[in-house]
C-alpha positions in Angstrom: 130.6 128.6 0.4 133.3 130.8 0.9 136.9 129.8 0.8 139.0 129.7 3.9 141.8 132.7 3.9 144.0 132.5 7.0 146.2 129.2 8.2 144.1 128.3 11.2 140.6 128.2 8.7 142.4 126.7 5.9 143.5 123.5 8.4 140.4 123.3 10.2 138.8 122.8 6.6 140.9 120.8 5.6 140.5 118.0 8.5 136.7 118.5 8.3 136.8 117.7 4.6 138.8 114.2 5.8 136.5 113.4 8.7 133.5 113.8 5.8 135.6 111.6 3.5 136.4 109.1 6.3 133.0 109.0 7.6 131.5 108.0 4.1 134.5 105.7 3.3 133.4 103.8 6.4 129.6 103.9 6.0 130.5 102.3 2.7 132.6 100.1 3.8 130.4 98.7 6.6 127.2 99.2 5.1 127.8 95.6 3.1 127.8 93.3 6.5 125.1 95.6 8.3 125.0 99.4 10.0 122.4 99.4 12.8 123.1 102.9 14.2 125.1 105.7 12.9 125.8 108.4 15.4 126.9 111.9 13.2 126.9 114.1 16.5 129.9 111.7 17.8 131.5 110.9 14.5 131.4 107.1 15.6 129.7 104.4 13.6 127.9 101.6 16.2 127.9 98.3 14.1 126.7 95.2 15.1 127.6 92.2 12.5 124.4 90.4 11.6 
């Protein structure tokens, strides 16, 4: 993977690296009471509480 050289790459990088990390933070998180769907495409997490 090659690193990003201008401004522009280098932020766009960096917020896709956060989405990632927010995405798994909040699988984990919701994982314990119950994930039904998870929808990557959207970056949204559908949960229903069972």
């Amino acid at each position: 993977m090659r690193l990003p050289t201008n401004i522009f790459e280098i932020a766009d990088f960096l917020t896709f690296e956060r989405r990632i990390q927010v995405i798994i933070l909040t699988f984990l998180n919701f994982e314990n009471m119950g994930v039904v769907l998870w929808v990557p495409n959207n970056f949204k997490l559908n949960v229903k509480f069972l």
